[in-house]
N, C-alpha and C positions, 0 to 999 in steps of 0.2 A: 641683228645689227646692234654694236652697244650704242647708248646713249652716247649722243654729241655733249648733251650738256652734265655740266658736274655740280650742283650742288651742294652751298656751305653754310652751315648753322655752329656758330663759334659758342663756346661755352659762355662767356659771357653773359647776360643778362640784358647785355646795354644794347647787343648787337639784334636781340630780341627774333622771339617767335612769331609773325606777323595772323593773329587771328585770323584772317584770311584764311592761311595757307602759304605764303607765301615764303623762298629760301632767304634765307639773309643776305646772300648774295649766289649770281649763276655766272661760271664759267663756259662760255660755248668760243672752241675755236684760242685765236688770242686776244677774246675783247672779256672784261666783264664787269658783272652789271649788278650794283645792289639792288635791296630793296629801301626801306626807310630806315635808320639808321638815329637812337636816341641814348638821352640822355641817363640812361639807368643805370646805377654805377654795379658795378661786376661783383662789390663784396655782398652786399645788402639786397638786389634787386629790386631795388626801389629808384624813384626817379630826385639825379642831385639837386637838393633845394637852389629854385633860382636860378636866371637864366642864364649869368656867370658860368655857374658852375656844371648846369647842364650844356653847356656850349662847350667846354674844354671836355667833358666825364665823354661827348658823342662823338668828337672830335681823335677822342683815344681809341674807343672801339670800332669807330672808323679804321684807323689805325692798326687796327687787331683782325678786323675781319677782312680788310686789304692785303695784310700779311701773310693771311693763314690761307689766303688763295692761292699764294705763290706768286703776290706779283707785289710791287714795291709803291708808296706812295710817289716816286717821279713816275709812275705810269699812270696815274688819271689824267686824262683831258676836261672834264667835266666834272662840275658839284654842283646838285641843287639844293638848295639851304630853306625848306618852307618854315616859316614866321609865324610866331600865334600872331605878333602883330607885331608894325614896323619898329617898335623900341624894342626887340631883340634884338634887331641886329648888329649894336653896338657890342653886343657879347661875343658876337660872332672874331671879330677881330682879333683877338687876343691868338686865342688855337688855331685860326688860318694862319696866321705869319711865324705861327711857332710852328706847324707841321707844311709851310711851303715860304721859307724864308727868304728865298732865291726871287728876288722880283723879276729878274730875267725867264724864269722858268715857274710858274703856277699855272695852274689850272684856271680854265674859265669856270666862273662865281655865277649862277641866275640864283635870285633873292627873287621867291614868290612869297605870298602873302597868304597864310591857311590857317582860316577861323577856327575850322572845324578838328585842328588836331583834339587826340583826347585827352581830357582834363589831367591838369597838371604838369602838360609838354608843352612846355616855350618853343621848339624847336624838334625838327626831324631832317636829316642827311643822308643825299644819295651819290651815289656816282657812275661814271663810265668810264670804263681805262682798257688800255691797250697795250697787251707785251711789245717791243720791236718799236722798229723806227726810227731809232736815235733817240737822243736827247730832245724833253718836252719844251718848246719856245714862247712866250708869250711877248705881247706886246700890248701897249697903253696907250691910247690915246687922252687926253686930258680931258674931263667932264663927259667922256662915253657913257661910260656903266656907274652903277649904284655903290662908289666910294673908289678911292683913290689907289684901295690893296688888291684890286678885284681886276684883272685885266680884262683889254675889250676883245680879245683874240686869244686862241689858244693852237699848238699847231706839236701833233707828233707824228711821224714821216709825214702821212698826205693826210691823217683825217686832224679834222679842225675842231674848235666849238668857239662859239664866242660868248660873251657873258652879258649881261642884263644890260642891254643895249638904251639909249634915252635919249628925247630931245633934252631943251632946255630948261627947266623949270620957270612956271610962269608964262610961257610962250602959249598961243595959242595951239588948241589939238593940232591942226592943219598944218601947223608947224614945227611942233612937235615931229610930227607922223615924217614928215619931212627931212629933217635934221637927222632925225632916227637912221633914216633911208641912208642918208650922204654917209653918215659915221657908217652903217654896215659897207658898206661901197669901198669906203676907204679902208676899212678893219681888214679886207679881201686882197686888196691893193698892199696890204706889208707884209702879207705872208705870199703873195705871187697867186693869188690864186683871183676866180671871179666868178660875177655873178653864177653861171652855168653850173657850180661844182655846188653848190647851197643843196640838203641834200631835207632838210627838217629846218621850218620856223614854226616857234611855240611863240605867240601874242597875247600880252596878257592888258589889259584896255579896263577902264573904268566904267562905259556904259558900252550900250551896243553902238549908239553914234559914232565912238569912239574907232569902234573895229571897221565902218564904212568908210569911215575919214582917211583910216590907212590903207585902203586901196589905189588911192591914185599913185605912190609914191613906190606902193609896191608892185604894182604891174609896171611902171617905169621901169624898176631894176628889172622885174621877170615879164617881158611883155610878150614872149610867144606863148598864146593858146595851146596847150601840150607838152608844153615844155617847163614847168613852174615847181619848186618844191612843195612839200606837203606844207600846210598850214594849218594851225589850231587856236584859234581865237579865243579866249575863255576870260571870262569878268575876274577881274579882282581888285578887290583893295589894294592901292597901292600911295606911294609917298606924298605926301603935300607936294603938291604944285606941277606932278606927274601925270599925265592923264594915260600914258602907253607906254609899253617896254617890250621887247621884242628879243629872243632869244635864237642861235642857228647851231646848224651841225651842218657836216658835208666833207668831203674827201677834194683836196686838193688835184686838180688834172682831171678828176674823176668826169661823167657826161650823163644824163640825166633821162633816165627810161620810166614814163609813167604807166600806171597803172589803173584801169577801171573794173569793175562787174556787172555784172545785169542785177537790176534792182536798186541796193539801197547807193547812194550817189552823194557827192559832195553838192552842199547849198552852196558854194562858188561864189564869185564876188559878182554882185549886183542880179541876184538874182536869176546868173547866168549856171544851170547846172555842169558840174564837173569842170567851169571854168578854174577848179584847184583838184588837183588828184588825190584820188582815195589812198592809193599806193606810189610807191616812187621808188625806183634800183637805184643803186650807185656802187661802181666798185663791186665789193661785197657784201655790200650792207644794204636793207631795204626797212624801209619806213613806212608806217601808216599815219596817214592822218586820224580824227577820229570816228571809228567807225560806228553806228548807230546798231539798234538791235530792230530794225523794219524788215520785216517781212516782206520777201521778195516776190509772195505769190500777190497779197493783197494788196501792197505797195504802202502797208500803214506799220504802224510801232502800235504795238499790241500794248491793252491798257495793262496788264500784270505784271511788274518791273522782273519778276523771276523768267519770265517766257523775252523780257527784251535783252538781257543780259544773255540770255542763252541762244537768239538771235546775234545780238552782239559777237558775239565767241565765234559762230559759227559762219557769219558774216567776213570776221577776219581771216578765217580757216581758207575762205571761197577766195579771199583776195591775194593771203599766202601761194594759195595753187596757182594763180593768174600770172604770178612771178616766179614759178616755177620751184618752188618752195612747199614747205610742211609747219604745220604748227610746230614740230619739232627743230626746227631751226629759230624760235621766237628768244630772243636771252634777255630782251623785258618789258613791261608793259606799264602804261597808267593805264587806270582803269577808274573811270569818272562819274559820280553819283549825284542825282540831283537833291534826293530827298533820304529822309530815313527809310523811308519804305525801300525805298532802290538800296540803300545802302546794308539792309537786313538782307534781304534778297538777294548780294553776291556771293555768297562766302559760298552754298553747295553749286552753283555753277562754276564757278572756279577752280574749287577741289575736283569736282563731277569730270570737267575736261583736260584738267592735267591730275591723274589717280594717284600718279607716283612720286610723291613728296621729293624724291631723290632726282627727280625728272622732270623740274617747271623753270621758267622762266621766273627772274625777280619780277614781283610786281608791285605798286604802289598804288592803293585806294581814295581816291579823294573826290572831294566835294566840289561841285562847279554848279553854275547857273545854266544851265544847258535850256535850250529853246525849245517850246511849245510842249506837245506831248511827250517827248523825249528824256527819258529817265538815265540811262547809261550809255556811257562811250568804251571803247579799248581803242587803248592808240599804239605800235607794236615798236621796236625795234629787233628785227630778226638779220641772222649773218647766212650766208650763201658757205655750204660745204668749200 
């Protein structure tokens, strides 16, 4: 059977070889999906002095390796922009509104915050887009998301994304958490669609207090046990007077099939297991939260970050088939390290479970604060033949 997926590695320099393994971008189906995406300019192969200049130089081979997919910048719905730290982001402006001028029609913007890129990268760029659908729609709500060019909603035929969702600055967490809630609610509310279609939230929270706080406001919106989209909570630095920000995907109409396994399981809100699902369908598309590398016989996460990564993998493999699904329909992944040790320890399971460089999902490696023994996560986005 040929490969579903097609894999793209542009000449470039900027669009880069991802040490991992990883393609620069994968086509499966008509979605596709980068991997990180920098500032190295194409003559030199080197990275453009300054975060200026590396903001427009990633911004172009963004552009470049968009192209060379076959598919057009008005087809992204989605760009994640990770930060060495929050004074990049002023650079970021400049090459967003010169590659998506149309305030009617841009992409949702999540601004995460990533210490750990490597030396000398202000900045890294991904995206998700989709051939078809019509024309891309956005909308704004005033004081949603993290700047005024970044819309809080994004919408092409039925799948959606919204962008760096937030309370108020200053406000209390609780209120925050709150606020957050109402604006996704309403974000829903202008493109016709509602809670039920929410398909992935990624929460990005200050402390872990932080990620409890937003459970009241979020089982509000998603209150049936079973019914709830994936969710992935994860620490980061974020803006002065910010304590949480909340990011979504999901298909418009779409209806919400979750997913469990035997063994490793979602810590759920309050303590409650699999009160959030490890997997979740919608449409075509299906979703992983993150999934852990614990061992299903002995119910623990083995101390060797090489044996939890490759539990991890295979972990995802088990919840793919629970959906009826193959790792070969994955088109891309985060994939989450807590330390260097974990982070040394991906690169041959990764290559080891996708062998054919021409044949993997985009993936993006990064750093999080992940709880207790637990060293690595994979979190999926895979499409249904």
């Amino acid at each position: 059977m040929p490969n579903r997926r097609h894999c793209y590695q542009i000449s470039t320099p900027g669009a880069g070889r991802d040490p991992s393994g990883s393609p620069a971008a994968t086509k499966l189906g008509e979605y596709l999906f980068s991997g990180a995406c920098t500032g190295q300019d194409p003559a030199t192969g080197q990275l453009a002095p300054g975060a200026d200049r590396q903001a427009v130089q990633a911004f172009k081979n963004l552009r470049a390796l968009v192209e060379s997919s076959g598919f057009s910048t008005g087809d992204v719905i989605r760009v994640w922009v990770w930060l060495r730290d929050w004074s990049v982001q002023d650079a970021v402006a400049k090459p967003w509104l010169e590659m998506f001028p149309d305030p009617d029609s841009r992409p949702a913007a999540a601004f995460v915050a990533a210490a750990d890129l490597p030396a000398n990268q202000f900045l890294q760029i991904e995206i998700a887009a989709k051939k078809g659908g019509g024309s891309r729609r956005s909308i704004s709500i005033p004081g949603a998301t993290l700047g005024d060019a970044y819309p809080t909603i994004s919408v092409k035929g039925d799948w959606y994304a919204t962008g760096s969702l937030r309370g108020d600055r200053g406000e209390s967490t609780q209120a925050q958490a709150e606020r957050l809630h109402d604006r996704f609610r309403a974000a829903l509310e202008t493109i016709g669609a509602s809670p039920d279609s929410v398909a992935h939230v990624l929460s990005w929270y200050r402390s872990h207090s932080s990620r409890d706080i937003q459970n009241t406001p979020f089982t509000k919106l998603f209150p049936m046990l079973g019914d709830r989209p994936n969710r992935h909570s994860v620490i980061r630095d974020l803006p002065d007077g910010i304590e949480i920000t909340s990011e979504a995907m999901g298909v418009r109409g779409g209806m919400r099939v979750n997913y469990t396994m035997h063994g490793p399981r979602h810590g759920g809100i309050d303590g409650l297991w699999n009160s959030l699902p490890l997997g979740m369908a919608i449409a075509d598309l299906v979703h992983s939260a993150g999934t852990m590398g614990r061992d299903p016989v002995t119910d623990a996460n083995p101390p060797d970050p090489k044996q939890q990564a490759e539990l991890a993998l295979a972990n995802t493999k088990h919840l793919m088939e629970a959906a009826g699904l193959s790792m070969a329909d994955v088109g891309h992944m985060f994939v989450w390290y807590k330390d260097q040790a974990a982070r040394d320890a991906l690169n041959a399971p990764l290559q080891a479970f996708f062998p054919d460089a021409d044949d993997r999902p985009a993936w993006h490696v990064l750093q999080a604060d992940l709880p207790g023994d637990m060293v690595v996560q994979v979190e999926v986005i895979a499409v249904r033949p």
